[in-house]
C-alpha positions in Angstrom: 0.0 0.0 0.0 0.9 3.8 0.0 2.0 5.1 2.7 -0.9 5.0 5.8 -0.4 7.6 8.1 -1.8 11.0 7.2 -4.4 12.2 4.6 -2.1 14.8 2.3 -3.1 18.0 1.7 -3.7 16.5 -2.1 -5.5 14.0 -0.9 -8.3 16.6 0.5 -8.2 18.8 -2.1 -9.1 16.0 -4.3 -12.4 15.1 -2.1 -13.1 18.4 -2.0 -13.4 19.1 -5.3 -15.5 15.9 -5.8 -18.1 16.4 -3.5 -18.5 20.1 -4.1 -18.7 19.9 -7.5 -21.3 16.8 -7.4 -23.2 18.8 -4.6 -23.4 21.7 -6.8 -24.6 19.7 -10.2 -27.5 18.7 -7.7 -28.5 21.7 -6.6 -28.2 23.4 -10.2 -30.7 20.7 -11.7 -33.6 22.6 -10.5 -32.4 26.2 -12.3 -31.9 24.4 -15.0 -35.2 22.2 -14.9 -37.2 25.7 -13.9 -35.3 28.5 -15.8 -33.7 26.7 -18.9 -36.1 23.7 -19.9 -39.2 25.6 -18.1 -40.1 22.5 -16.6 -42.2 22.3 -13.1 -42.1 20.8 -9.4 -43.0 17.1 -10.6 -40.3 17.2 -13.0 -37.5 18.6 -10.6 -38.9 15.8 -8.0 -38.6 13.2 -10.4 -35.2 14.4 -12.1 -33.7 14.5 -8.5 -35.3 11.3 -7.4 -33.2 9.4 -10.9 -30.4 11.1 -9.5 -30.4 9.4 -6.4 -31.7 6.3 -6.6 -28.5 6.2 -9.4 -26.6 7.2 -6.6 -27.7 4.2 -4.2 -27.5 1.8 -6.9 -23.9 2.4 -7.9 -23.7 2.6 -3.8 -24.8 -0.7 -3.1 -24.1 -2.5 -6.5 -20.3 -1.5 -7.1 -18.6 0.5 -4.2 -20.0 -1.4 -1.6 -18.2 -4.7 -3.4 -14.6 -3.3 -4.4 -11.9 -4.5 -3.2 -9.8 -2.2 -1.5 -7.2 -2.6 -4.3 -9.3 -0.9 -6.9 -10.6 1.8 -4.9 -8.3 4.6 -6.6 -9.5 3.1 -10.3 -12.7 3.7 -8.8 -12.3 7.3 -8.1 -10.9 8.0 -11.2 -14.0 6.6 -13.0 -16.5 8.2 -11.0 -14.5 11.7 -11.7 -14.6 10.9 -15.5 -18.6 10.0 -15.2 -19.0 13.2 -12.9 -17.4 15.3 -15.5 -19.4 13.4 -18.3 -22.9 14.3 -16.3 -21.6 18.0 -15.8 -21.3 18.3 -19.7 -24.6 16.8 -20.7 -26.4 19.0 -18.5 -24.8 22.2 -18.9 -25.8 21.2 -22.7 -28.9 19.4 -22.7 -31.5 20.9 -24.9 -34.6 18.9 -23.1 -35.7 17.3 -20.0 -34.8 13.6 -21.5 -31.6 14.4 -21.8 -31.2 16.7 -18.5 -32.4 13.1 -17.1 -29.5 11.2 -18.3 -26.8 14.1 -17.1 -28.3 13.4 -13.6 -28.3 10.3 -13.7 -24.3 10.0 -14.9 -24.3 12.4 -11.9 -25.8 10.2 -10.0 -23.7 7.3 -10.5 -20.7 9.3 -9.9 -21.8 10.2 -5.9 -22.7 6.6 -5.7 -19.1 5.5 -6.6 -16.9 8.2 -5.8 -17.7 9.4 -2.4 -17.6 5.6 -0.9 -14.4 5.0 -2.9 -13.1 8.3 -1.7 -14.1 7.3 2.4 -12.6 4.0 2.0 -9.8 5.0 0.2 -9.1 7.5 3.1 -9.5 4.6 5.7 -7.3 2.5 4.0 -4.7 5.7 3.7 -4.8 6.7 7.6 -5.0 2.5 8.5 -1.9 2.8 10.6 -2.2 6.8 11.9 -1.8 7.4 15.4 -4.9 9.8 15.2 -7.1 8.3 12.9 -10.2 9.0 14.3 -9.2 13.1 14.3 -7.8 12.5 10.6 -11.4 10.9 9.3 -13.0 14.0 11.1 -10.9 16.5 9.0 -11.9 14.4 6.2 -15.3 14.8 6.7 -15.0 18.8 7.8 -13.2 18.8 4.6 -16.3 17.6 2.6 -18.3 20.2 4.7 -16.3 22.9 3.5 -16.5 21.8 0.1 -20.4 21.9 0.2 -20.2 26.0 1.5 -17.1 27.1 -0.5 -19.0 25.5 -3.8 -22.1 27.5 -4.0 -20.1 30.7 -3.6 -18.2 30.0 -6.1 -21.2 28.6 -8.4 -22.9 32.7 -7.3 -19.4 34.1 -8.5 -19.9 32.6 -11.9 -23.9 33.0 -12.4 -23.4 36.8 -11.8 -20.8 37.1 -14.8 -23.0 34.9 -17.3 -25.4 37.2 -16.1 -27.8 34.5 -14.5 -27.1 31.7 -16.5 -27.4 28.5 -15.1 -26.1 26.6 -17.8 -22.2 27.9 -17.6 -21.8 26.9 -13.7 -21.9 23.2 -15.0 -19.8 23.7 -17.9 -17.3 25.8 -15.8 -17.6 23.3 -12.7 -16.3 20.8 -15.2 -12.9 21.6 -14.3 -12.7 20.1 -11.0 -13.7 16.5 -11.8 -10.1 16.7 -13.8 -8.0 18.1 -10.5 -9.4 15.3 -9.0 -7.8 12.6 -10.9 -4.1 14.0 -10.5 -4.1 13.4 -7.2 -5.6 10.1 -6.6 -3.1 8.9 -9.7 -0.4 8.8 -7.9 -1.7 6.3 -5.0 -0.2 3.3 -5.5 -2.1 0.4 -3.5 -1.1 -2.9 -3.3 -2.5 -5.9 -5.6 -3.6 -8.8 -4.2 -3.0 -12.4 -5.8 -5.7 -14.3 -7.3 -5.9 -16.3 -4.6 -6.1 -13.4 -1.8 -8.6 -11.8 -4.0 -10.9 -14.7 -4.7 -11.2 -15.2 -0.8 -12.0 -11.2 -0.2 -14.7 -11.2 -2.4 -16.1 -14.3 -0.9 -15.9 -12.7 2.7 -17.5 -9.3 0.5 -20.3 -11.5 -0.8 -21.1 -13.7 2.3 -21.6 -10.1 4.1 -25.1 -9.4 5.4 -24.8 -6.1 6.9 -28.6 -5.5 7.5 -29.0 -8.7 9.7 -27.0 -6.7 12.2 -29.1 -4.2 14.5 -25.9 -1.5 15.2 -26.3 -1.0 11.0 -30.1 -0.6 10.9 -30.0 1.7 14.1 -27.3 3.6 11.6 -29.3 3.5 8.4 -32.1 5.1 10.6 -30.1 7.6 11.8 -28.5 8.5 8.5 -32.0 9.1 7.1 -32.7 11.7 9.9 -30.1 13.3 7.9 -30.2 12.1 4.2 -33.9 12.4 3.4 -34.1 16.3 4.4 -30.9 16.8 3.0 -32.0 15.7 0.1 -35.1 17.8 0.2 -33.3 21.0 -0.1 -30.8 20.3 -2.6 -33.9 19.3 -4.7 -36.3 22.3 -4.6 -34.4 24.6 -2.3 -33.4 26.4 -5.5 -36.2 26.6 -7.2 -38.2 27.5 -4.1 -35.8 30.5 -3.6 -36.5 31.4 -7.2 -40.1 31.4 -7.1 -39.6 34.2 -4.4 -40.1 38.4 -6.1 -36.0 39.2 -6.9 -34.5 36.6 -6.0 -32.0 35.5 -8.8 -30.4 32.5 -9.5 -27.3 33.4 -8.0 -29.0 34.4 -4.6 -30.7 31.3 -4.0 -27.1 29.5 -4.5 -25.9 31.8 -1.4 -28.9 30.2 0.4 -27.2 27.1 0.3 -23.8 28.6 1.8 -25.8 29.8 5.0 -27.3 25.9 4.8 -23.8 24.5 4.3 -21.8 26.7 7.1 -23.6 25.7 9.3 -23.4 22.0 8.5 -19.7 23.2 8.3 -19.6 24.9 12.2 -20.7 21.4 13.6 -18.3 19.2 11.8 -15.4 21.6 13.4 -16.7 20.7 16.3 -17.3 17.1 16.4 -13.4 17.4 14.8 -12.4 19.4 17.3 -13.6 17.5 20.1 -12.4 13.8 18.9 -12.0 11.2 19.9 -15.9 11.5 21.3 -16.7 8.9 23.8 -20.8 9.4 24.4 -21.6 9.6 20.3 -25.2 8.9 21.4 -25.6 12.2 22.3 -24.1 14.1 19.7 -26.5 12.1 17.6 -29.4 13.1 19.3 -28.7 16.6 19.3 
C-alpha cells in the first residue's frame, strides 16, 4: 500500500473538489429544470429522485463490493462520469436528456464518495490519530459543500444568471481530481487473496446486524431532508419576487456553514466517547 499515516493536503483537495462539484450539479438541476427547460415541481422531483436512486444503486451494486485494491480506479471513474454528467447537463436541450446528465451524476456520488471514504481509511490505516484524521476528512467535505455555492454565485453573476455555464465551468474540478488520486499506488492482491476477499465481501449481510439498521435510521434523519433542499431549495428560492439565480445558491452557503460549524466541532472534540448524544442533538 501507499503510505498510511496522514491524509495529504492532495488528498483533500481532491475530495473536496469531488463532493462540491457533485453537490453543486445537484443543486443546479432545478435552475436548470425551472429556468432553462421551463419544466415544473413534478419534474424537478422526479429528475432529482433518478439522481439518487443512481446514486444508491452504484452505492450498493459496485462500491460497496470493491476491493480495497481498486478503490483509486474507482475514483478516477466516478470523476470521469462526474465530468461526463456536468457536460450533458450544462448542454442538454430537453428534460430527457437533462435526465440522463443526472443520472451520470448520479452514479458518480454513488461510486466516488464511498471509494473516496474508503480509500481514506485504508490511507490513515496505521495513523496514530485516525479518528481526528477521518474528522478533518469529513470537515473537509463540509467545507466543500459552503465554499461550492459561492463560487457557483461568482460565476452566475458574470453569465449574467445563467445556469447553464456553472456546470460547464464546474467541469474543471472533476479533472483536479484525478491528478491526485493517480499517484496512490495500493497494493494488488494475488488471485488467490482476492478470490477469498470477495467471498468474505459476498457472504456479508450487513442489515442482519441491529448497530447497521439503528445507523441507516439515523443516517436518514439526515439524508432524506438533505435531500429535500438540494432538490427544490433552488427553485423554491426562485419562485420568491427578486430573488436571482445566483441568490438562492448563497442560500445554500448559509445551509452549508452551518453543517460546516458542527463538523469543526465534532473534529475538534475527537475522539468522542458518548456519540449517542451528539446524535441526538
Amino acid at each position: 500500500m501507499a503510505a498510511r499515516s496522514r491524509l495529504n493536503p492532495a488528498f483533500l483537495g481532491a475530495t473536496a473538489s469531488f463532493r462540491g462539484t457533485q453537490n453543486m450539479a445537484l443543486t443546479t438541476i432545478a435552475l436548470l429544470l425551472r429556468d432553462d427547460l421551463h419544466s415544473g415541481a413534478a419534474a424537478i422531483g422526479l429528475v432529482s429522485a433518478l439522481a439518487g436512486a443512481t446514486t444508491v444503486l452504484a452505492n450498493l451494486g459496485i462500491a460497496a463490493r470493491l476491493h480495497p485494491s481498486r478503490l483509486r480506479d474507482a475514483v478516477i471513474v466516478a470523476a470521469l462520469l462526474l465530468l461526463g454528467g456536468l457536460v450533458v447537463l450544462g448542454l442538454a436541450p430537453n428534460l430527457l436528456v437533462a435526465s440522463l446528465g443526472a443520472a451520470l451524476v448520479g452514479v458518480a456520488g454513488g461510486l466516488g464518495m464511498p471509494s473516496l471514504t474508503s480509500l481514506g481509511q485504508v490511507l490513515t490505516a496505521s495513523a496514530p490519530d485516525r479518528e481526528r484524521q477521518l474528522a478533518i476528512f469529513t470537515l473537509v467535505l463540509s467545507a466543500s459543500l459552503a465554499i461550492a455555492p459561492l463560487i457557483e454565485s461568482g460565476i452566475l453573476l458574470l453569465a449574467h444568471q445563467n445556469v447553464r455555464w456553472p456546470l460547464l465551468l464546474f467541469g474543471v474540478f472533476p479533472l483536479v481530481v484525478v491528478g491526485p488520486i493517480a499517484t496512490i499506488h495500493l497494493e494488488r492482491t494475488s488471485a488467490a487473496d482476492h478470490a477469498a476477499d470477495r467471498r468474505a465481501i459476498a457472504e456479508v449481510r450487513p442489515f442482519a446486524e441491529p448497530a447497521v439498521r439503528h445507523a441507516l435510521v439515523a443516517q436518514l434523519m439526515y439524508a432524506l431532508p438533505f435531500a429535500a433542499v438540494t432538490a427544490f431549495g433552488a427553485a423554491i428560492a426562485r419562485s420568491l419576487p427578486d430573488v436571482s439565480a445566483s441568490t438562492a445558491q448563497y442560500g445554500f452557503t448559509a445551509f452549508f456553514v452551518t453543517s460546516l460549524t458542527s463538523r469543526a466541532l465534532v473534529a475538534a472534540r475527537s475522539p468522542i466517547a458518548n456519540k449517542a448524544r451528539i446524535l441526538v442533538v
